[in-house]
BABA-454142 format. One line per 10 residues: number of its first residue (from 1); their letters; for each residue x, y, z of C-alpha. Coordinates in Angstrom, 3 decimals, always signed. Each point is the difference from the previous one (the first is absolute). Layout:
BABA-454142
NUM) a) X Y Z | ... $
END
This chain:
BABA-454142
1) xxxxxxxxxx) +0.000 +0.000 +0.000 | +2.648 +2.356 +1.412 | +1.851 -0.584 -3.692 | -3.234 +1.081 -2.116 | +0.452 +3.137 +1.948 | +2.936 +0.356 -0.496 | -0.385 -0.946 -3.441 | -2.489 +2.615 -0.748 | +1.393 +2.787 +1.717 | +2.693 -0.210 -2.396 $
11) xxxxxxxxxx) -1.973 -0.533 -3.227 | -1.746 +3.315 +1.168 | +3.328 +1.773 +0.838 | +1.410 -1.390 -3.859 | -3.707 +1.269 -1.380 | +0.597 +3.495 +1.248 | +3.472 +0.468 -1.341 | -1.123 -1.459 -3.233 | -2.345 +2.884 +0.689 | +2.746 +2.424 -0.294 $
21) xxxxxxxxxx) +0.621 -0.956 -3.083 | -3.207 -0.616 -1.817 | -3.414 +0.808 +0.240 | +0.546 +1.334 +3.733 | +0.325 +3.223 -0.531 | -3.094 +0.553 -1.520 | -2.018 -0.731 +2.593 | -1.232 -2.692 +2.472 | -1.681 -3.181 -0.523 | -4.108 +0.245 -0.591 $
31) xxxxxxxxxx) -1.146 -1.971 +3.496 | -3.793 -1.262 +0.092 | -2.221 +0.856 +3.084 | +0.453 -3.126 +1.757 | +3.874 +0.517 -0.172 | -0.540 +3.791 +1.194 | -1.527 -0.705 +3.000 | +1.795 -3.136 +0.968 | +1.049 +0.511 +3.777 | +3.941 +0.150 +0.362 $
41) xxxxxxxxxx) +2.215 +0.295 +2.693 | +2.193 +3.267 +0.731 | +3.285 -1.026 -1.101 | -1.414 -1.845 -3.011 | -1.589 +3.142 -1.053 | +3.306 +1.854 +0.496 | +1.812 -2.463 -2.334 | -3.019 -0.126 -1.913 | +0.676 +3.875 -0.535 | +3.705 +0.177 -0.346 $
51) xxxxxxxxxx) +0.678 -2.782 -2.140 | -2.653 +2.029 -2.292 | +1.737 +3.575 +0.344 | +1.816 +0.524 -3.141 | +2.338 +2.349 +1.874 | +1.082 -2.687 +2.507 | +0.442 -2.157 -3.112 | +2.308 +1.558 -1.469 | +1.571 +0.779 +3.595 | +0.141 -3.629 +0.807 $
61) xxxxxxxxxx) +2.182 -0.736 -3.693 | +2.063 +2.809 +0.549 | +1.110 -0.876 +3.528 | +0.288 -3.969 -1.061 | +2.343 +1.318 -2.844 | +1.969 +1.772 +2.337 | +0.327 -2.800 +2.542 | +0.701 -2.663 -2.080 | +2.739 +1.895 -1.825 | +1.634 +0.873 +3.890 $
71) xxxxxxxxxx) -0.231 -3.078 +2.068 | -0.929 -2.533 -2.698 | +2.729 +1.140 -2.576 | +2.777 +0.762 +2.524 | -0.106 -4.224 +1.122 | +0.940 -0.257 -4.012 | +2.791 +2.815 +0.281 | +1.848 +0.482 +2.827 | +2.805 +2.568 +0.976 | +2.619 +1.151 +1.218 $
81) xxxxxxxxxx) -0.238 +3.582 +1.203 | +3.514 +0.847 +0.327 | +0.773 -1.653 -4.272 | +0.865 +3.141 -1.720 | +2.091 +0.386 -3.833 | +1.023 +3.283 -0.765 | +0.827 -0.889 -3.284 | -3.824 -0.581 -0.303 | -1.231 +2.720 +1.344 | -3.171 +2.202 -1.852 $
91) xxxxxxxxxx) -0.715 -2.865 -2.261 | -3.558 +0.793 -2.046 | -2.316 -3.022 +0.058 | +0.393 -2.879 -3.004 | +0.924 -3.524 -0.037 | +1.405 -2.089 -3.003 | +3.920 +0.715 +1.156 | +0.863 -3.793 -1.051 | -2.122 -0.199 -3.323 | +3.509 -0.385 -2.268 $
101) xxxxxxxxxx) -0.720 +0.246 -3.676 | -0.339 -3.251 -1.415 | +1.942 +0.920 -3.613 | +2.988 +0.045 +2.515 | +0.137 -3.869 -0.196 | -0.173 +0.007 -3.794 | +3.742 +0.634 -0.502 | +0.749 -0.435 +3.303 | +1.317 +1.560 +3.530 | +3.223 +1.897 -0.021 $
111) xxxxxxxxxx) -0.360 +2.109 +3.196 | -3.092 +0.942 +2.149 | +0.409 +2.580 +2.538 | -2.048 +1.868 +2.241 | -0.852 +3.651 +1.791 | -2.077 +0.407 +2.787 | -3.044 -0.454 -2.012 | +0.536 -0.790 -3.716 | +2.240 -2.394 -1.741 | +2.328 +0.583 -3.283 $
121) xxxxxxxxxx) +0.951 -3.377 -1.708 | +2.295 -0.656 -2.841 | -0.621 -2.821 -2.373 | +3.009 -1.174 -2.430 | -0.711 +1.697 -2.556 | +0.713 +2.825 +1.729 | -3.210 +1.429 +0.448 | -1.353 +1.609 +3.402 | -3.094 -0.039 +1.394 | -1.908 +1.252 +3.078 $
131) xxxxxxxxxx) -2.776 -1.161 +2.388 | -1.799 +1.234 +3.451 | -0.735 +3.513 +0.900 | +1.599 +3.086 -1.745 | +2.040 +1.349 +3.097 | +1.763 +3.586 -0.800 | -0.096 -0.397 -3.762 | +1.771 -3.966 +0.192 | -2.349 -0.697 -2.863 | +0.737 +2.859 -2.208 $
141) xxxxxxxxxx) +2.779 -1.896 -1.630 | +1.609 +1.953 -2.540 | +0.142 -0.279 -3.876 | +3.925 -0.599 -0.147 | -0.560 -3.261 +2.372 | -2.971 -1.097 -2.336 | +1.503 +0.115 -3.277 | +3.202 -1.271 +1.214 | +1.630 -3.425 +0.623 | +0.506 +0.018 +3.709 $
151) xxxxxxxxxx) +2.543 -2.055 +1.673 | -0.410 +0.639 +3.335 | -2.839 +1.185 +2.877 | +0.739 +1.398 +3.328 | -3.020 +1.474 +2.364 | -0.100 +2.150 +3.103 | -2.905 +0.144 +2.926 | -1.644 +2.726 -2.986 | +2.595 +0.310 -2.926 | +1.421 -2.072 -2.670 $
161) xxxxxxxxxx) +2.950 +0.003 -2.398 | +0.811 -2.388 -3.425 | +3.382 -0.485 -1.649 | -0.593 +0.284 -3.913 | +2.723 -2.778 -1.784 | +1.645 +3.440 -1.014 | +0.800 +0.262 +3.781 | -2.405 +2.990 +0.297 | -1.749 +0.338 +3.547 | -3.605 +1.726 +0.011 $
171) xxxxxxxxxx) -1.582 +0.406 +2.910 | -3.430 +0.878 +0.819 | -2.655 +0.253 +3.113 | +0.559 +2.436 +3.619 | +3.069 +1.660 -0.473 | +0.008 +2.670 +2.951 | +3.480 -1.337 +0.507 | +1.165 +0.617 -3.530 | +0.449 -4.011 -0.241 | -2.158 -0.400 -3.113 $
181) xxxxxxxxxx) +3.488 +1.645 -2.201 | +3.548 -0.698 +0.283 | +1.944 +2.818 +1.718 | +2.337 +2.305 -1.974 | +2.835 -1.295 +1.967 | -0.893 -3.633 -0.467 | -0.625 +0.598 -3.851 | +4.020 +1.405 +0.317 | +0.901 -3.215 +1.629 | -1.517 -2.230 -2.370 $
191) xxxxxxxxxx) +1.545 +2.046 -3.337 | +2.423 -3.045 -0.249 | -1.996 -2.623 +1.290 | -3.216 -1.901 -0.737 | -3.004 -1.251 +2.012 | -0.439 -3.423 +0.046 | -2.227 -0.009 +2.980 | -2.681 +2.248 +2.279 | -1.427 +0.076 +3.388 | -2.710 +1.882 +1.826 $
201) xxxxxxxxxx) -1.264 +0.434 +3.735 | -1.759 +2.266 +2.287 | +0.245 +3.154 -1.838 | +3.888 -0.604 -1.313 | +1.188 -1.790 -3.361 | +3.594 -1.349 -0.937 | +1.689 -1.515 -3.230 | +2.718 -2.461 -0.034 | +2.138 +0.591 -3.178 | +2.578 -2.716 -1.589 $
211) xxxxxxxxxx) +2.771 +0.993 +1.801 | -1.690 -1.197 +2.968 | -0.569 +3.450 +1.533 | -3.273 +0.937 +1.997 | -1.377 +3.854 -0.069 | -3.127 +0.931 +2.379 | -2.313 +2.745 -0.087 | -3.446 +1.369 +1.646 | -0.501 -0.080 +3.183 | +2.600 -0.910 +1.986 $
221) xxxxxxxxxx) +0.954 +2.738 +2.212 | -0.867 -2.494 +2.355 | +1.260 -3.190 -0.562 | +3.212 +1.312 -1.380 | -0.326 -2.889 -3.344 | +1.573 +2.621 -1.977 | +3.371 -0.232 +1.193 | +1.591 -3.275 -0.867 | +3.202 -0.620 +1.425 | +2.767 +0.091 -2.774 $
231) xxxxxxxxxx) +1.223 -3.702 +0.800 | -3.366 -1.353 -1.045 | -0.121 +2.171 -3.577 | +1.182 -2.435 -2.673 | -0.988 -3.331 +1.981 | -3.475 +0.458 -0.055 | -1.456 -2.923 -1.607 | -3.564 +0.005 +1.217 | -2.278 +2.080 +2.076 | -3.246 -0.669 +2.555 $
241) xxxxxxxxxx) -2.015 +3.140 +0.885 | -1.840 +0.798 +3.496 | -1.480 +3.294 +1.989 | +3.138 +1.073 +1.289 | +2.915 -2.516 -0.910 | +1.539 -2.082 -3.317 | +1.824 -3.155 -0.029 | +2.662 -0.191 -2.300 | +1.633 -3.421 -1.527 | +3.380 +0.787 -0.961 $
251) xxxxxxxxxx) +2.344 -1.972 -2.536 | +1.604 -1.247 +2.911 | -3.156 -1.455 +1.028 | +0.033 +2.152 +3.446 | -3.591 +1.012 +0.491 | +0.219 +3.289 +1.813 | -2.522 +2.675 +0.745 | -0.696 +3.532 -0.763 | -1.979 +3.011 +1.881 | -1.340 -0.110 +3.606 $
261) xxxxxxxxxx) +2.270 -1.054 +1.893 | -0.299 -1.848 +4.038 | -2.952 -2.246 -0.646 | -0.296 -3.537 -0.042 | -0.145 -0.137 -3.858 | +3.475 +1.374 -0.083 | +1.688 -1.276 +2.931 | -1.331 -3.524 +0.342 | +1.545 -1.273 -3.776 | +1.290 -3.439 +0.405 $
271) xxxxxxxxxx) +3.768 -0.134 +0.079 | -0.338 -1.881 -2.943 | -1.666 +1.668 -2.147 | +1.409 +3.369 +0.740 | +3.439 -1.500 -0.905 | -1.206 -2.115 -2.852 | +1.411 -3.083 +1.145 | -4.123 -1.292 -0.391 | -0.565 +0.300 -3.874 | -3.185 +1.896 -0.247 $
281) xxxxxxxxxx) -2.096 -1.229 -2.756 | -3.494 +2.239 +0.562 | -0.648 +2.562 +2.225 | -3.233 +2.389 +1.147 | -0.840 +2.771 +2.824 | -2.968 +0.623 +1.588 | -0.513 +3.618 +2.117 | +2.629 -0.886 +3.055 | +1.203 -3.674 -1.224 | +1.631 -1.717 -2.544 $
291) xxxxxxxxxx) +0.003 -3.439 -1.663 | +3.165 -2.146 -1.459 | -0.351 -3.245 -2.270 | +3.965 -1.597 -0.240 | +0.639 -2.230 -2.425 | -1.036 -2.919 +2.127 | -3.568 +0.712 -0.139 | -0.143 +1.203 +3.471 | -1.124 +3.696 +1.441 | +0.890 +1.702 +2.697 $
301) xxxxxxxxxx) -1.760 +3.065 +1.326 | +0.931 +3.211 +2.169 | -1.388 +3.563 +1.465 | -2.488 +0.978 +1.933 | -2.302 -2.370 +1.830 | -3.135 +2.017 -1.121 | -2.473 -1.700 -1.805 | +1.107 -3.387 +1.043 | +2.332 +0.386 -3.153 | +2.788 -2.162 +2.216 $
311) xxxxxxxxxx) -2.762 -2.850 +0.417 | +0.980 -2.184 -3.151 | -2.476 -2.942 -0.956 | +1.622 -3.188 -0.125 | +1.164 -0.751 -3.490 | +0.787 -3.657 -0.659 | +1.072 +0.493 -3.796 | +2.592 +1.806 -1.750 | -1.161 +4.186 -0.736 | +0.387 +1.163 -3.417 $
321) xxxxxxxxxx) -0.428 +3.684 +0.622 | -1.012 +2.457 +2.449 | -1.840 +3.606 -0.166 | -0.870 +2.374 +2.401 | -3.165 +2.422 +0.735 | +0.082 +2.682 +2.477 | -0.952 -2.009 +2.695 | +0.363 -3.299 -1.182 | +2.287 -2.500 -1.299 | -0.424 -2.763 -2.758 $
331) xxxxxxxxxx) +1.974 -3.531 -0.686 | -0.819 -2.409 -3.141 | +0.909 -3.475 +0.161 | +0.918 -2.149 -2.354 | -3.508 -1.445 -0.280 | -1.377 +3.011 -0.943 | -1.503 +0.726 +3.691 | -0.010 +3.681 +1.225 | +1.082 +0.231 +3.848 | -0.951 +3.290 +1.187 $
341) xxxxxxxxxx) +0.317 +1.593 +3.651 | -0.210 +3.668 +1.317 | -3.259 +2.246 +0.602 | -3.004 -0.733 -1.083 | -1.821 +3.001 +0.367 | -0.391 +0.666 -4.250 | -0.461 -3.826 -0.423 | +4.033 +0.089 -0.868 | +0.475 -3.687 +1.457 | -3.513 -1.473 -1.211 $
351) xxxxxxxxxx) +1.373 -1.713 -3.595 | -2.651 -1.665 -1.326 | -0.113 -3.864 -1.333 | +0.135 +1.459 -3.775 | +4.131 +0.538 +1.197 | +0.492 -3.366 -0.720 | +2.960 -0.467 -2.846 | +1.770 +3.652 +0.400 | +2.930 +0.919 -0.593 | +0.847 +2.902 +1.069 $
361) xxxxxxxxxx) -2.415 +2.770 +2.013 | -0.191 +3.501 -0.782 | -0.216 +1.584 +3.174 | +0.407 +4.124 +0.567 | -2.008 +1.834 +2.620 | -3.627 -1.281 +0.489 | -0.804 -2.083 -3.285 | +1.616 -3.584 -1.070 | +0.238 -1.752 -2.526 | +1.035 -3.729 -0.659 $
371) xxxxxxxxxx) +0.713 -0.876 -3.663 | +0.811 -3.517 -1.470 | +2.846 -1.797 -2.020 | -1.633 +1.338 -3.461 | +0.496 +3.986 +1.680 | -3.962 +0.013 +0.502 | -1.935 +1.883 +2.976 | -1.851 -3.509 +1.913 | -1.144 +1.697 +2.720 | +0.421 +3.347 +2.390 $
381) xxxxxxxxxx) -1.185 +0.976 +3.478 | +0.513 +3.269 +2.447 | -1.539 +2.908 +0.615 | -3.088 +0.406 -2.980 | -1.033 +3.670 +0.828 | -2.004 +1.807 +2.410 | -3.999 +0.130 -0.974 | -0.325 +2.859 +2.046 | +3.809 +1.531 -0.161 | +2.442 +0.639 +3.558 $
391) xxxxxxxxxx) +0.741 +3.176 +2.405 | +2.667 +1.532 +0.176 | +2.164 -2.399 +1.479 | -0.921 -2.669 -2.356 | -2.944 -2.113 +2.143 | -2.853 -1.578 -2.280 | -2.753 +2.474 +0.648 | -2.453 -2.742 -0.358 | +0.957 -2.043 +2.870 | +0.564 +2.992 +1.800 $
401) xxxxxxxxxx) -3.695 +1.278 -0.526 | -1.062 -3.522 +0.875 | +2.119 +0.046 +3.681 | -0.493 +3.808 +0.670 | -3.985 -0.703 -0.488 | +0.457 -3.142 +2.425 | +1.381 +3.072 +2.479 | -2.786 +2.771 -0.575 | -2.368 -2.293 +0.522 | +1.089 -1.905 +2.492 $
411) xxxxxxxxxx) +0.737 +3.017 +2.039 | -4.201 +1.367 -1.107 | -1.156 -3.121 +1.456 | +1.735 +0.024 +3.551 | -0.569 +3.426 +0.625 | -3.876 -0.267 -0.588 | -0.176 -3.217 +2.313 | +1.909 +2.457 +2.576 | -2.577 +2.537 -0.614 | -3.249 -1.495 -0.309 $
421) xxxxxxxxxx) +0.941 -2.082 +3.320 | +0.215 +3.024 +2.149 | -1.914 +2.161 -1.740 | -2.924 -2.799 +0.409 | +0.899 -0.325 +3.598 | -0.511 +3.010 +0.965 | -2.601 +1.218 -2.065 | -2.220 -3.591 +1.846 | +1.311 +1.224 +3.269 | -0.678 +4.180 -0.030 $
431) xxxxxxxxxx) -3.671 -1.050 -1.658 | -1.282 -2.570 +1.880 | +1.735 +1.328 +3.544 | -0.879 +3.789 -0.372 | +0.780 +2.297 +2.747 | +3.272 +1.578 +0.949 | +1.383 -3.218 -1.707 | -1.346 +0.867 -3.574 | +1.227 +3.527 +0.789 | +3.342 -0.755 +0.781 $
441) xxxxxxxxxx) +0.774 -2.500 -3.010 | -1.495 +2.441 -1.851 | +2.187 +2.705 +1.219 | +2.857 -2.615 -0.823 | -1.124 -0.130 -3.749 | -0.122 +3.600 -0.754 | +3.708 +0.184 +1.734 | +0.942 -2.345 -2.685 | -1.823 +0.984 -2.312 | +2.017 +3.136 +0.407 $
451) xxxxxxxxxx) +3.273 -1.264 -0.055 | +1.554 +0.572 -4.043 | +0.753 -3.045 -1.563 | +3.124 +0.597 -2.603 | +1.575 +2.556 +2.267 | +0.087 -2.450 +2.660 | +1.301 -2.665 -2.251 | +2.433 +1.958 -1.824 | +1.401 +1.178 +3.911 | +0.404 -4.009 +0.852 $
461) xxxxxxxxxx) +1.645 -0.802 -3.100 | +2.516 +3.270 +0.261 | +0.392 -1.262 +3.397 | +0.581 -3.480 -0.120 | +2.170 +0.492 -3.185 | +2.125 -3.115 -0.897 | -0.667 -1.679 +3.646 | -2.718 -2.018 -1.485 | -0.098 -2.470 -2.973 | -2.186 +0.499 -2.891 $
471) xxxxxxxxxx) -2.148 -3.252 +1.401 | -0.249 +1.884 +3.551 | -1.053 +3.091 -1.429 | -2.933 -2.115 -1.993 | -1.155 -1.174 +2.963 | +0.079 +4.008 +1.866 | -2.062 +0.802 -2.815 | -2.522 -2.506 +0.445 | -0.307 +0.941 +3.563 | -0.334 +3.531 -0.522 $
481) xxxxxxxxxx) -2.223 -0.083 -2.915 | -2.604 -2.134 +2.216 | +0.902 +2.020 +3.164 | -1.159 +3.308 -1.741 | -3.011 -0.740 -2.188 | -2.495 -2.061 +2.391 | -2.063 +3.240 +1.162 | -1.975 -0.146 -2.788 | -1.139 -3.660 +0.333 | -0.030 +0.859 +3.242 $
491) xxxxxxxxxx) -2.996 +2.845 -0.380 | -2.033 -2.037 -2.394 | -0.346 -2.914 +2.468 | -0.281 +2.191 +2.956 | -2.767 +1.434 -1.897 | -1.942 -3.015 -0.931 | +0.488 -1.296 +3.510 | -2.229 +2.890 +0.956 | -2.538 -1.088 -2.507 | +0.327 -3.754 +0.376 $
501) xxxxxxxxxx) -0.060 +0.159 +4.114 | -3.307 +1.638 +0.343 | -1.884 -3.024 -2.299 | -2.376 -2.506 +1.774 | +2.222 -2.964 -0.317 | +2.660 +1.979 +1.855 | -2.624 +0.194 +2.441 | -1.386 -2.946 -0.377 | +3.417 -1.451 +0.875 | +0.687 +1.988 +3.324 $
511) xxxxxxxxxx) -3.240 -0.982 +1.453 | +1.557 -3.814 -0.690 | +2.874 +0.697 +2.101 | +2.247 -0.149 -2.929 | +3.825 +1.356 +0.694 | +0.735 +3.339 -1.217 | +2.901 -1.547 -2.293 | -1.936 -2.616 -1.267 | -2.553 +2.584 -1.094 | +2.150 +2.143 -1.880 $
521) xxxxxxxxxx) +1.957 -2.860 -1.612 | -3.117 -2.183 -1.032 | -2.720 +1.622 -0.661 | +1.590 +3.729 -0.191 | +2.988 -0.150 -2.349 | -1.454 -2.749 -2.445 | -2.057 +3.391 -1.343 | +2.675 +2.307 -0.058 | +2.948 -2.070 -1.329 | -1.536 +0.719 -3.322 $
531) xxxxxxxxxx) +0.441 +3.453 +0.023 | +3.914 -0.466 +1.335 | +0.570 -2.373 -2.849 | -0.989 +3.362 -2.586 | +2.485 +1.812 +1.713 | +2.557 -2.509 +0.611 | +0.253 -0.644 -3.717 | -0.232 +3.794 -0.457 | +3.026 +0.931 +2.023 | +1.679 -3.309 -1.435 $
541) xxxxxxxxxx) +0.283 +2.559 -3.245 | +1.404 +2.844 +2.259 | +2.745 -1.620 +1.801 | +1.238 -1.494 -3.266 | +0.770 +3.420 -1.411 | +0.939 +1.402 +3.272 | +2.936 -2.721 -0.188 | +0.320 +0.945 -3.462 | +0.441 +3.624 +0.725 | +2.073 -0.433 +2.957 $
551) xxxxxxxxxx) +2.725 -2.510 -2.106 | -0.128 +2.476 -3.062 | +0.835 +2.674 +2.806 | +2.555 -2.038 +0.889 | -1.123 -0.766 +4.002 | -1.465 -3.157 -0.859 | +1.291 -3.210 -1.405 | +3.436 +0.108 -0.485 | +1.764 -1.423 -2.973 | +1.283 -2.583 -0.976 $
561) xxxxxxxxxx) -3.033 -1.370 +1.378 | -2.638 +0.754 -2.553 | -3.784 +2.022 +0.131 | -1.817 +1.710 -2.814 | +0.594 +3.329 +2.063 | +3.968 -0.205 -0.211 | -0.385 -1.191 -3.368 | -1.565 +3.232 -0.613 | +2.387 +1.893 +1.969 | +2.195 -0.119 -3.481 $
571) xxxxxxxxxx) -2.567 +2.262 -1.596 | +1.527 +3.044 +1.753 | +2.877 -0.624 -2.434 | -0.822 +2.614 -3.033 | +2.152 -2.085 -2.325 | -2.269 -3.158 +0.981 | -2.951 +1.184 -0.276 | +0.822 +1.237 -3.379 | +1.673 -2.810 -1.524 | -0.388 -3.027 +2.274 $
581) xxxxxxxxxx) -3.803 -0.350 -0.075 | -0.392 -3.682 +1.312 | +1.500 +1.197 +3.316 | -2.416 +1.993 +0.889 | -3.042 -0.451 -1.814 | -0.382 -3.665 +0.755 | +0.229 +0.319 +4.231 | -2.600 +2.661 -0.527 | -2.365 -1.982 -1.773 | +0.184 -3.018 +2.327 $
591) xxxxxxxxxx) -0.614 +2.524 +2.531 | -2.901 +1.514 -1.271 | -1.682 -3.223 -1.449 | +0.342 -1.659 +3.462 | -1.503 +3.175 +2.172 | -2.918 +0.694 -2.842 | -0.311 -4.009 -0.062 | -0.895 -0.259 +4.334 | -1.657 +3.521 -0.502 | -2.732 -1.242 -2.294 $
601) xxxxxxxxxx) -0.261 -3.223 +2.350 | -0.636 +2.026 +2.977 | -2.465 +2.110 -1.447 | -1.690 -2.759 -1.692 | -0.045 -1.783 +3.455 | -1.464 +3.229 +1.414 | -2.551 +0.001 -2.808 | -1.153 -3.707 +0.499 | -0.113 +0.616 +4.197 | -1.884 +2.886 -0.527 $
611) xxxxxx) -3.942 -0.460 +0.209 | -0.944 +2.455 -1.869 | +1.767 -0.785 -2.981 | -1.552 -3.397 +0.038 | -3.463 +1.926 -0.418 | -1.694 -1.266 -3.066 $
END
């Protein structure tokens, strides 16, 4: 029996939002006289009426959309609030990053490298071509590359260069540090001497020439690439590019770094290596670590212990090669397995089973690729874009809305429990006592009633300052948030008290003997609860944008901990607000779809309590 209820109550909850989409709107459905003056209880008659409101309708889909995309789609994608990737950072919405052109694999894979969000690949007949989103002008590729034969590819976090067989090199893309064109001096160094090969990084490019010489320009005021010693110039026989440092295999067979110097990438090489006794056969670099193959098949790994990049999977087969992204590291056996290891924040270490038979693995900053024997792309994997684009320090704006919602509401729902539990306290207690007991409480109110709500909270948070985490200071503004806004509540059941107290079965139930408590809870507050429901899911709406207002202030939840108020907090940057849309634009409309969504419920629920709108 129970299930039939239940059963029904849901076919008429699907009916009415098949309502909202159909016939609905126009009106409700024709009921016969015998339906009309069917007798029905209270509460059915309240459903009766809301489920029929059109407003609360479309509340009810708004404020299911909004909490199944927070609590239901955060389970799916979870986070980690202190990830951040500069060289992300601002990224407009769009997907597709590994959707490689598949005429690439019709003469075959030369080279494949990539920026922070598009790829350049070079097939062997020397043609290039591009995938992924157009970052600072990486797709605007220019006519000399096209029309030419190019031998070689070399790409940056958001610029690229080719080598023409002439030994021409044409860069294109961001070139704020001039490292889109070969230097005057460097075009004076080269006036004897040809290019054979090119490199590109964070914002700096180099050329090798055939004297085995190695000439860097950008941006590298800070990492000092620019100035290779002299006893390196004329060994140079291959290079490996990273943020802030090179590795350099010499004729000798010494591997031996270049740039930043006092980090474990640098000062951790293994004896062997760094005098060459160890033949090194392939080599890669990740952000802070590097990767040898020797001739043996084996690898050995050194630099920083972020990332797990130390942690090597057990490998039970001769490696063929190795590659590097920025914060991961790549092995191929001999099968044609790929062993990867590092972070996994972009998907860098999740290779999929279409890996099976490569040969080699492309791997740059966020996007791999793992081609086979015949130089085909079989499969890639990493980060795929951003359907709603990153912040400013490169976090997935999505996920972020979907964690930050988690928080604003959270923190809605807490505070109105606080609330409507004193404010429903004392608004029983001042009604139904009277006397200097109702005057006092109701002294109480208006003192708090007084008291200014963002001053106050703006004071605490100036005051407290840094000696609370961001979780702590959640929790102080749940507290204060329900500490503040009960009088209200507190007045409309004080005031229905009055009403409800002078009734016959109020009397009724005195003359019994009945308990004053038992009174007001049973057959008092059953008739008033209604009415704090209305204005529980009223104020719901209010304390979600006061915590909205308070974290876009600043004095509310504090990043990296995520809410759709310090999400909006960015939109007090002119130079986001007018290009950077998605940062701003999308918190706001989560914001105002969830308080319009529990607005129109609570007025609908006000609507379908109220007799007289149930007047025929």
């Amino acid at each position: 029996m129970n299930d039939k209820k239940k059963e029904n109550a849901f076919q008429k909850f699907g009916h009415s939002l098949k309502s909202l989409f159909s016939g609905g709107f126009f009106g409700r459905k024709q009921l016969n006289v015998l339906e009309e003056e069917e007798i029905q209880s209270p509460s059915k008659v309240i459903m009766k009426n809301f489920l029929h409101n059109r407003l609360a309708q479309i509340g009810i889909v708004g404020f299911l959309f909004i909490f199944s995309f927070t609590f239901i789609g955060s389970m799916f994608y979870p986070m980690d609030p202190l990830y951040t990737e500069p060289l992300l950072q601002d990224i407009k919405p769009g997907r597709g990053y590994l959707s490689y052109d598949e005429d690439l694999n019709k003469a075959g894979v030369k080279d494949i490298q990539s920026g922070a969000t598009f790829t350049i690949a070079l097939d062997n007949d020397g043609k290039v071509y591009s995938w992924g989103q157009n970052l600072e002008g990486a797709f605007d590729i220019p006519s000399e590359v096209t029309d030419e034969t190019i031998a070689k590819i070399a790409v940056g976090d958001r610029h690229a260069l080719a080598l023409t067989k002439n030994g021409e090199v044409i860069g294109w893309g961001y070139n704020n540090f001039n490292q889109d064109q070969l230097p005057f001096e460097v075009k004076n160094r080269l006036f004897d001497q040809k290019v054979v090969d090119i490199f590109a990084g964070d914002k700096y490019s180099a050329v090798l020439t055939d004297q085995k010489k190695l000439y860097v320009w950008g941006s590298t005021m800070t990492n000092h690439l620019d100035i290779v010693p002299d006893e390196y110039q004329g060994h140079i026989k291959e290079v490996r590019t990273s943020t802030y440092n090179m590795l350099l295999l010499l004729d000798d067979g010494r591997l031996v770094p270049l740039g930043v110097s006092g980090s474990p990438l640098t000062d951790n090489i293994p004896k062997k290596i760094a005098s060459g006794e160890l033949k090194v056969k392939d080599y890669a670099m990740s952000f802070r670590n590097a990767v040898v193959l020797d001739d043996q098949g084996k690898i050995h790994v050194w630099g920083s212990t972020d990332n797990g990049l130390l942690n090597v999977p057990k490998i039970k087969e001769k490696v063929i090669s190795v590659a590097g992204a920025k914060n991961a590291l790549y092995a191929v056996g001999e099968s044609g397995k790929v062993y990867a290891w590092g972070s996994d924040a972009l998907k860098e270490t999740n290779v999929p089973a279409d890996a099976k038979g490569t040969k080699k693995v492309y791997a740059s900053y966020f996007q791999m690729y793992a081609v086979n024997d015949d130089n085909k792309v079989i499969a890639s994997w990493g980060n795929n874009g951003y359907l709603l684009g990153t912040d400013g320090t490169g976090r997935d704006v999505f996920i972020r809305l979907m964690h930050g919602g988690k928080v604003t509401l959270l923190v809605g729902v807490i505070a109105v429990l606080i609330s409507a539990f004193i404010g429903v306290l004392i608004g029983m207690v001042s009604g139904f006592k009277g006397g200097w007991l109702d005057n006092l409480l109701m002294r109480l109110t208006e003192i708090i009633t007084s008291i200014p709500f963002m001053p106050l909270v703006i004071t605490l948070s100036s005051f407290i300052g840094t000696q609370m985490s961001s979780d702590n200071k959640m929790y102080l503004i749940m507290v204060i948030l329900g500490l503040l806004s009960w009088p209200p509540l507190a007045r409309l059941v004080r005031s229905q008290i009055l009403i409800e107290r002078e009734k016959d079965f109020v009397l009724a139930a005195r003359a019994m003997g009945i308990k004053e408590h038992s009174i007001v809870l049973r057959h008092i507050l059953p008739n008033v609860i209604s009415m704090a429901i209305v204005d529980m899911t009223l104020n719901y709406a209010i304390m979600m944008l006061q915590e909205a207002a308070l974290s876009f202030l600043g004095f509310g939840v504090q990043p990296p901990m995520p809410s759709w108020g310090n999400m909006l907090n960015a939109a007090q940057d002119s130079t986001v607000i007018q290009y950077y849309w998605w940062q701003w634009i999308l918190p706001a409309v989560c914001v105002l779809i969830a308080a319009l969504s529990v607005n129109l419920i609570g007025n609908a629920l006000g609507d379908a309590i109220d007799p007289k709108a149930n007047e025929k």
